[in-house]
N, C-alpha and C positions, 0 to 999 in steps of 0.2 A: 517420655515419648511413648507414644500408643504401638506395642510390640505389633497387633494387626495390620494394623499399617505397614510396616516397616516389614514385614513378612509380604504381603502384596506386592509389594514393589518389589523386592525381590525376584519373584516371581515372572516376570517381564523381560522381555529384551530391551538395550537399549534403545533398536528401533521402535518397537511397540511405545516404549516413553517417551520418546522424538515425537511421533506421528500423535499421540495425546497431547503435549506440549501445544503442537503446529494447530490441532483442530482448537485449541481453548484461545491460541492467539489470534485466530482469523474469527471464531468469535465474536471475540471482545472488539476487532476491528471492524467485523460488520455492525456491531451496535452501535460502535461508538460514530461511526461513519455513515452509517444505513446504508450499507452495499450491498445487502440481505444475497448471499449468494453466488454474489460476483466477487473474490474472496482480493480483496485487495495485497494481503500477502503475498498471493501468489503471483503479481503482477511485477515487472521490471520497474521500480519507480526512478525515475531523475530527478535530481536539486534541483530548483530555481536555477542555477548557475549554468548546471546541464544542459538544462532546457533555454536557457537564453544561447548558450553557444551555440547550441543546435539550430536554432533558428538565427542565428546572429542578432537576436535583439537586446534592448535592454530589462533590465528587473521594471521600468515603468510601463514598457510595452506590455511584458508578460501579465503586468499587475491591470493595465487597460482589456486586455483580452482576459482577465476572469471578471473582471464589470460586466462585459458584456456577452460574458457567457459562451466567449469563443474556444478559451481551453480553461477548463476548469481545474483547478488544483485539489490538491488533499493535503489538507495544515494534519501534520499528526508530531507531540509534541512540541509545541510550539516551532515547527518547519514544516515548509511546504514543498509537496513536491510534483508531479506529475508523471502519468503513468507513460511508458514507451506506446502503448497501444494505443491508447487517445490523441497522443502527437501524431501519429500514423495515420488516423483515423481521417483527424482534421487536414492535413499533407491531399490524403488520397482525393478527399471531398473540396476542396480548394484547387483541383487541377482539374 
C-alpha cells in the first residue's frame, strides 16, 4: 500500500471524506444520467411502488405515463424510481 496515500487520508476529517465520497457519487450520477447539475442524489427518490400508491395507479399506468413523457422515471441499477419533486411538479401543473 502506497504509505502517501494512506497518510492523506489521515489527515482529513470524516466529514471532509463524507463530502468527497458525496461529490464523486452525484458525479458519476450526473454522467451516468445527464442531470449535469441538477444533482439527483440529492433529490427524495420513490420506487415504482411508492409512486404508484401515491397516485393510486398501477405499475402499467406509471409505465404508460413515462411513453408519453408525463412522469419520467430514473432506472438506476436496474430500478426505477421517481423523484418526489417531479410528482409535485406534475400534481401542481395538472390542477
Amino acid at each position: 500500500m502506497d504509505n502517501s496515500r494512506t497518510f492523506q487520508i489521515s489527515q482529513i476529517s470524516i466529514e471532509e471524506f463524507m463530502g468527497m465520497i458525496d461529490q464523486k457519487i452525484n458525479k458519476s450520477l450526473d454522467r451516468l444520467l445527464g442531470t449535469k447539475g441538477n444533482h439527483v442524489a440529492d433529490k427524495e427518490l420513490l420506487t415504482r411502488q411508492e409512486t404508484a400508491d401515491y397516485f393510486g395507479v398501477s405499475f402499467g399506468t406509471l409505465h404508460n405515463w413515462a411513453k408519453k413523457g408525463t412522469l419520467i422515471p430514473i432506472s438506476f441499477e436496474g430500478r426505477v424510481y421517481y423523484t418526489r419533486e417531479e410528482i409535485q411538479t406534475k400534481l401542481r401543473s395538472a390542477s
